[in-house]
N, C-alpha and C positions, 0 to 999 in steps of 0.2 A: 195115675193119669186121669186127667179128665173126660168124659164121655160121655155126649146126648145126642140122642138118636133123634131125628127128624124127617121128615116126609119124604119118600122118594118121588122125583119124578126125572123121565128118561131126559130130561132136555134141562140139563142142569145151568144152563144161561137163567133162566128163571130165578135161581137162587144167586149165581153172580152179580145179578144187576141190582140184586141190592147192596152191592159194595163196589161197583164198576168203575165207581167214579172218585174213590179216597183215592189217595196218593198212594201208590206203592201197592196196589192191589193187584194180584196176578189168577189168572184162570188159567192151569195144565188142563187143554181140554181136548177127550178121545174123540171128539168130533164125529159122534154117534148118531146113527141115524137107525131105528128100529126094523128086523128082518119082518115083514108083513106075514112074513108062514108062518113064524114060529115066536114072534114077539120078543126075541133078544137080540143084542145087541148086534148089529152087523161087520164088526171087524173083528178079527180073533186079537187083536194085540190092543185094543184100546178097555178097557175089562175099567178105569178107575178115570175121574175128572177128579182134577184136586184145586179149589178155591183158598185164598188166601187175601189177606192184606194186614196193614198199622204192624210192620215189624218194629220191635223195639229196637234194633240196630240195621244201619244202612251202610254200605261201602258203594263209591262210587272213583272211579278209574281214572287218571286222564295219563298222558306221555309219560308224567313224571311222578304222581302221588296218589295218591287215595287217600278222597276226603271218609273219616267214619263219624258217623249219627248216633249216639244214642238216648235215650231218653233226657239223659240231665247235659252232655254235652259234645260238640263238638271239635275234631283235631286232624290233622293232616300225616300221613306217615310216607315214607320214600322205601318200608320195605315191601317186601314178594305180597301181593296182592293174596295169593293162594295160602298164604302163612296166617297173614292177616286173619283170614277167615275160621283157619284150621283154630287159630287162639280164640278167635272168637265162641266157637263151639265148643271147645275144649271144658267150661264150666260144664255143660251140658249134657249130662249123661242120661239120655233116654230109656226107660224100662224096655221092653221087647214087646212089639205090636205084631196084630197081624195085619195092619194095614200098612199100606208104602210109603204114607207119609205122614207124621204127626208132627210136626214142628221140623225147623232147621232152615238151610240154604236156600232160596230159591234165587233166582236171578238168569242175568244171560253173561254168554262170554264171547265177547266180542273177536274178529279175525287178528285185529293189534296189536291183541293181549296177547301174542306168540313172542311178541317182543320181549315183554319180562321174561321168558326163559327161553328164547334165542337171541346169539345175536346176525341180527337179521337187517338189510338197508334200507332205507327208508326213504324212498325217491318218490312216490307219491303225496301228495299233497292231503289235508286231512280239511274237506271242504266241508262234511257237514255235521262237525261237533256233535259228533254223538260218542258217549264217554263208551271207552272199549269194556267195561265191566260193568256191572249195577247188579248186586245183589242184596237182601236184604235177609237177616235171620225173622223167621215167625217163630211166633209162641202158639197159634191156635191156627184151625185149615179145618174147612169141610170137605170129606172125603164122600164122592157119590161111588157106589159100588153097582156098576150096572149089570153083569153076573148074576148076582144075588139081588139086585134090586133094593139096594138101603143106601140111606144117609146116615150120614152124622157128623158131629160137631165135637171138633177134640185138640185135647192141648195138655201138655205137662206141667204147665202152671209158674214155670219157670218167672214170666213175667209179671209183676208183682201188680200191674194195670187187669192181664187179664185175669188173676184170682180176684181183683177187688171187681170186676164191671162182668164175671162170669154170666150172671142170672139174666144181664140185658142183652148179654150178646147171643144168650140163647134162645132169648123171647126177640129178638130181630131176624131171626132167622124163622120163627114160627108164625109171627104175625102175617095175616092176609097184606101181601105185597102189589101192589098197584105198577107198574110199569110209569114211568116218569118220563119216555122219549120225544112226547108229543112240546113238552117242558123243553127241550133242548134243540137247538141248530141240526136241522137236520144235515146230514156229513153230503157235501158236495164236491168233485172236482173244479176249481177257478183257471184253472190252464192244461191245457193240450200235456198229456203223457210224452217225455222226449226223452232219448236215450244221452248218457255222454259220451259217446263217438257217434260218429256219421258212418253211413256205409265204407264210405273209403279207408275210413279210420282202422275199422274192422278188420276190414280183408287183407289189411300191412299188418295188423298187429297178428291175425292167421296167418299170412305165410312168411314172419319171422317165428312164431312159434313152429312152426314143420321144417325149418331151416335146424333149430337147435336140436329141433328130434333125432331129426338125420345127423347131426353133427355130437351125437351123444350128449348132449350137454342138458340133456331133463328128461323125465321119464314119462312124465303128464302133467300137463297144463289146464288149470280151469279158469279157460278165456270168460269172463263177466262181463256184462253192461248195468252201469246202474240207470233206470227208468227213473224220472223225475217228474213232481206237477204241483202244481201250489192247490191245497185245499183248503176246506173252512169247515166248520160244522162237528159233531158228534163222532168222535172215532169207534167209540164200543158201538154205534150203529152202524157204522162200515164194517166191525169185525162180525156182526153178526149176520149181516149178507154176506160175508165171503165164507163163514158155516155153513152158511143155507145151500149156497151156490157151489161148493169144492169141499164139503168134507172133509178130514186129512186124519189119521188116527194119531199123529204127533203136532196138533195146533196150540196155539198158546196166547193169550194178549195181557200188557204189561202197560200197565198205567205208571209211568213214573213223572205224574207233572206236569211236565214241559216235553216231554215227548211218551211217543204210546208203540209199543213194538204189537204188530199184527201179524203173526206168522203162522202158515199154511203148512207143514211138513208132512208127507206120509211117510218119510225116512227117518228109522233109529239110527242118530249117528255111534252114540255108546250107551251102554247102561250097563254099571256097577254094581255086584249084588252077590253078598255072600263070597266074598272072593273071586269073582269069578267077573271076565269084563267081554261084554258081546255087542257086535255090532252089524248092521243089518244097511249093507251098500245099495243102492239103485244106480242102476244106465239101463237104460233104453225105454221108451216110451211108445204106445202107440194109444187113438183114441177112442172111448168107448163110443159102440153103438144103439142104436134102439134095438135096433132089428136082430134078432138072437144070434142068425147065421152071420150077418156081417159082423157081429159085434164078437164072436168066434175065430171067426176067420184072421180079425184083426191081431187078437191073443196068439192063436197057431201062427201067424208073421213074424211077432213079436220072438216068439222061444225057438222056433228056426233060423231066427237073421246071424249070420256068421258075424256079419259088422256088433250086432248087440251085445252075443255072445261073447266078444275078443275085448268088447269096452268091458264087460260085466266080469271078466277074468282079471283084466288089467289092474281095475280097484280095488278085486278082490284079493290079490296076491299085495300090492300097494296096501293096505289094511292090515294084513298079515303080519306084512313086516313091521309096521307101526306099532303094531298090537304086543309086536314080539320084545319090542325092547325094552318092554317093562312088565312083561309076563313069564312063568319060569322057562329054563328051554325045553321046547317038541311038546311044550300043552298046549298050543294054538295051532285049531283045525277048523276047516269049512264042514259045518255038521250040514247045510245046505247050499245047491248050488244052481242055480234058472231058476231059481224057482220063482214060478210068476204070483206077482200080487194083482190083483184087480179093487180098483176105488172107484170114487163116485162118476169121477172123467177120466178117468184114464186107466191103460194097461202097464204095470211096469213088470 
């Protein structure tokens, strides 16, 4: 395996933005903000930022096929997307690291993609062409370790681009990097934020969902709106106000082109590892304070509310059972249960 060590520093956007802007570039980023006591990191579960881009293969989703990229050619396939990928790695057989990521999978999976393995109906209309899969395999990723305080830069070599252009892509990451934003559109909103329902809308599609509750016919619903607005400008400058401004220890931005995914999460939905598959629910909210004791008081609301409580059991027994149909039986337990997180804005 390949491996060069590079400078740390705690605000690993500095090292992104000098690939922010290639195609296919992705930031896993712990959305880290330093403890002023003690000078590490301030969330127990963000420990690693993993930078990436220029996979040599690319899969992209749509209703019916997946288009795949690879370096010399392009083709269309109508099988399981998930298969798709597993073959793709399959050449791939990684030495053992002690880091989380040295090459492989990265991408999103869209809510649509339930489809290839349910069969599930499909009465909603599919207004804003965003393909329900995009993942790309890497060959190379810088790993910031903020823990231990290192970087580095590393790859298996697999791709036969990154053993030939090794030496530049290590002296691109080393070279004094100048910030270019001033060079770009800076990211504005051009229209008012607007939801697709109306209040009325809302409150009929709420009490037919408490109609089917009652009527047994679903066990939980997660009523969505989607927010809409036309903008213009710089999106990696919009992701990085929204670090600045909401922290999250499961953030991510995804440059694919023609569209740019900017996501905020403090919730693990899964993570896979060593056998073993764990997943970390959220309900209930409240918001953080300046003031010590209001900002206390808020928490102690929060891990007393019976209503929070009963939502935080309901997904967590829902999870459960999700969890259980593809894990062996009676080895899935809640090793924790309320237990409060506290982030930059908020109580969960």
């Amino acid at each position: 395996m390949l491996r060069y060590p590079l400078q740390y520093h705690h605000d690993s956007a500095l090292l992104f933005a000098r690939i922010a802007h290639q195609p296919w570039a992705i930031f896993l980023d712990s959305g880290q903000r330093l403890d002023t006591a003690t000078g590490m990191p301030g969330s127990q579960y963000g420990r690693y930022d993993i930078l990436v881009a220029d996979p040599f293969i690319t899969f992209t989703t749509d209703e019916q096929h997946t288009v795949i990229h690879t370096r010399e050619h392009r083709y269309t396939s109508s099988d399981d997307p998930f298969d798709l990928i597993k073959q793709a790695l399959s050449p791939y057989q990684a030495t053992a690291t002690d880091l989380p990521f040295s090459g492989g999978a990265i991408g999103y999976f869209g809510y649509d993609l339930a489809r290839k393995l349910e069969r599930l109906e499909s009465k909603a209309s599919n207004t804003d062409a965003i393909a329900p899969m995009q993942v790309g395999i890497y060959d190379w990723a810088v790993l910031v370790d903020h823990r231990n305080k290192t970087a580095c830069l590393v790859s298996h070599g697999f791709d036969p681009k990154t053993r030939e252009h090794w030496h530049t892509l290590c002296a691109s990451f080393d070279a004094v990097f100048l910030p270019h934003d001033a060079e770009r559109k800076a990211f504005k909103l051009d229209s008012q934020v607007a939801s697709n329902m109306d209040e009325a809308d809302y409150a009929a599609a709420f009490n037919k969902i408490q109609h089917y509750i009652q009527e047994g016919d679903c066990y939980q619903v997660n009523l969505a709106q989607r927010f809409s607005a036309q903008a213009s400008g710089d999106s990696w400058q919009a992701y990085q106000k929204l670090r600045e401004i909401s922290p999250a220890p499961f953030m991510s931005y995804m440059n694919f082109g023609n569209m740019h995914v900017l996501s905020g999460s403090p919730e693990r939905f899964l993570q896979v590892m060593d056998g073993n598959v764990e997943t970390r629910p959220i309900k209930g909210t409240r918001p953080r304070a300046l003031d010590p004791a209001l900002d206390a008081q808020y928490a102690q609301d929060l891990q007393t509310s019976l209503k929070d409580r009963a939502e935080n059991l309901m997904i967590v027994d829902l999870l459960r059972n999700d969890i259980g149909k593809n894990c062996e039986t009676g080895s899935v337990r809640a090793d924790k249960l309320f237990q409060l997180q506290s982030f930059a804005n908020v109580h969960h």
